[in-house]
C-alpha positions in Angstrom: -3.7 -11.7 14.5 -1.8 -13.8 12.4 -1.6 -13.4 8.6 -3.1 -16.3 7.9 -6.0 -15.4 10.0 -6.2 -11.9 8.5 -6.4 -13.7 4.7 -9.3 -15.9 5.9 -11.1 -12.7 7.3 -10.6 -11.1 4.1 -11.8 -14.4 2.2 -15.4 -14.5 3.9 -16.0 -10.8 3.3 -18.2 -10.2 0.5 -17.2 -7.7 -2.1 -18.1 -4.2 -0.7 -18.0 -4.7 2.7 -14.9 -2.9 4.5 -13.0 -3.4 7.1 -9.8 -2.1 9.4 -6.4 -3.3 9.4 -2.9 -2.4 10.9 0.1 -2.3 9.2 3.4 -3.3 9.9 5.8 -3.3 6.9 7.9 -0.2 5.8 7.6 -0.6 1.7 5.3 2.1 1.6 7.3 4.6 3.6 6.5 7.8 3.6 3.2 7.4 2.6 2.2 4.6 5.5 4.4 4.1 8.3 4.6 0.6 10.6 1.5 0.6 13.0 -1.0 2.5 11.0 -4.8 1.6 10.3 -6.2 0.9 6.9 -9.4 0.6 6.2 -9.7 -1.7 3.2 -12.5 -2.0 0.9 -12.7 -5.6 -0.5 -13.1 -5.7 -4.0 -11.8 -7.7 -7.0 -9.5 -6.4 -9.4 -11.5 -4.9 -12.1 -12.3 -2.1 -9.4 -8.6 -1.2 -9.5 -7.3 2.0 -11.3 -3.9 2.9 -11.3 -3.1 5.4 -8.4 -5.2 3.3 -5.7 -3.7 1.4 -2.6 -4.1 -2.4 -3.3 -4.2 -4.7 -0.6 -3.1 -8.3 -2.8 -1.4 -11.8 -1.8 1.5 -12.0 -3.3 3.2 -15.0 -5.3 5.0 -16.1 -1.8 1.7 -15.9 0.2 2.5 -12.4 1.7 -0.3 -9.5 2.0 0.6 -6.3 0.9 -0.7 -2.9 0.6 1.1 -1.6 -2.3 0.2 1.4 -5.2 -1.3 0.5 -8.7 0.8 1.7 -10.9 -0.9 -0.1 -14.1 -4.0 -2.2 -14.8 -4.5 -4.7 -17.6 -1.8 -6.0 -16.0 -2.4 -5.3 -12.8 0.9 -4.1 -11.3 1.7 -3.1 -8.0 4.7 -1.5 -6.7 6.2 -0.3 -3.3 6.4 3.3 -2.8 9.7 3.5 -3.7 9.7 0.7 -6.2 9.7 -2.8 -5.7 7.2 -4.5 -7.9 5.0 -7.5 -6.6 4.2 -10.9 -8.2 0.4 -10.5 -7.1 -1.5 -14.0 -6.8 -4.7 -12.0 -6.2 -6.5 -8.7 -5.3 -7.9 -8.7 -2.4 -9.4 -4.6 -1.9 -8.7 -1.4 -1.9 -7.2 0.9 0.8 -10.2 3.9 1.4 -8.8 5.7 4.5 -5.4 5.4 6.9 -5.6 6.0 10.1 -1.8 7.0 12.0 -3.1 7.7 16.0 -6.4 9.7 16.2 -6.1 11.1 12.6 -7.6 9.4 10.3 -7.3 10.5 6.5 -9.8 9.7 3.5 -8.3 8.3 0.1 -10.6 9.9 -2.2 -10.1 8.5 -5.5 -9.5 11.9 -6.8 -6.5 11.7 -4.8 -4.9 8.6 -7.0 -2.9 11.1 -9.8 -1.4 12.6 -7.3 -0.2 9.4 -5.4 1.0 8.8 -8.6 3.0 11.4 -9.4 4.1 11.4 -5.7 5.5 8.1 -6.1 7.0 8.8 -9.5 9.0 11.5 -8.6 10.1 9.8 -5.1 10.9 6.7 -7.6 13.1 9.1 -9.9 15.3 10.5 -6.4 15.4 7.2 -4.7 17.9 6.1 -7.9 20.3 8.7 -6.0 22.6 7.2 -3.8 23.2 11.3 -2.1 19.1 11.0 -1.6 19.3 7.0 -0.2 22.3 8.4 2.4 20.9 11.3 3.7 17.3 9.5 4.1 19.2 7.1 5.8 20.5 9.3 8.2 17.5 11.1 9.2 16.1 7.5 10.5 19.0 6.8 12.8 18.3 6.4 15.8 19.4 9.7 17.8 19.7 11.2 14.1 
């Protein structure tokens, strides 16, 4: 399905209503890998707290599924940093599915994505940490 067709399904969904979607970007690597499920919640952003999964359209028209990291401004961030110019909010990641496992976000869960994400922030800075990551994803590494 094409992004533009996956924007449109989102569109017509009311507000509470969920539904499943696959990923394909790296930016939130470790957390969500290319390939796996999320089932988003559609919701506005005034359901957001900092800590949840977003799923927003960016400034350039792109759909991401990025971490709060603040509200009132709403910013999100990939998991290792990159901040988004979000156009609009679109819902709220409740569960990821990678093969036949699929995992609950609880939102009791969302200080510890936090944290996670702060301190993989703080070592990502290193170039020694960037290398060796690197090197572990080689193919044949």
């Amino acid at each position: 399905m094409e992004p533009a067709d996956v924007l449109r399904l989102l569109e017509a969904l009311p507000e509470g209503r969920a539904l499943w979607l696959t990923g394909l970007g790296r930016s939130m690597v470790p957390l969500l890998w290319p390939g796996d499920g999320v089932r988003v919640l559609r919701c506005g952003e005034g359901a957001l707290e900092a800590g949840d999964i977003a799923l927003v359209q960016r400034r350039d028209g792109r759909l991401s599924a990025h971490l709060v990291v603040r509200t009132g401004p709403l910013e999100t961030r990939a998991f290792l940093g990159a901040r988004d110019e979000v156009h609009r909010v679109l819902g709220r990641v409740t569960s990821v599915r990678r093969g036949r496992l699929q995992v609950p976000l609880p939102r009791a869960s969302r200080g510890v994505l936090l944290s996670v994400h702060r301190v993989l922030r703080g070592l990502w800075r290193h170039e020694r940490v960037r290398r060796v990551w690197r090197g572990l994803h080689r193919p044949g590494g």
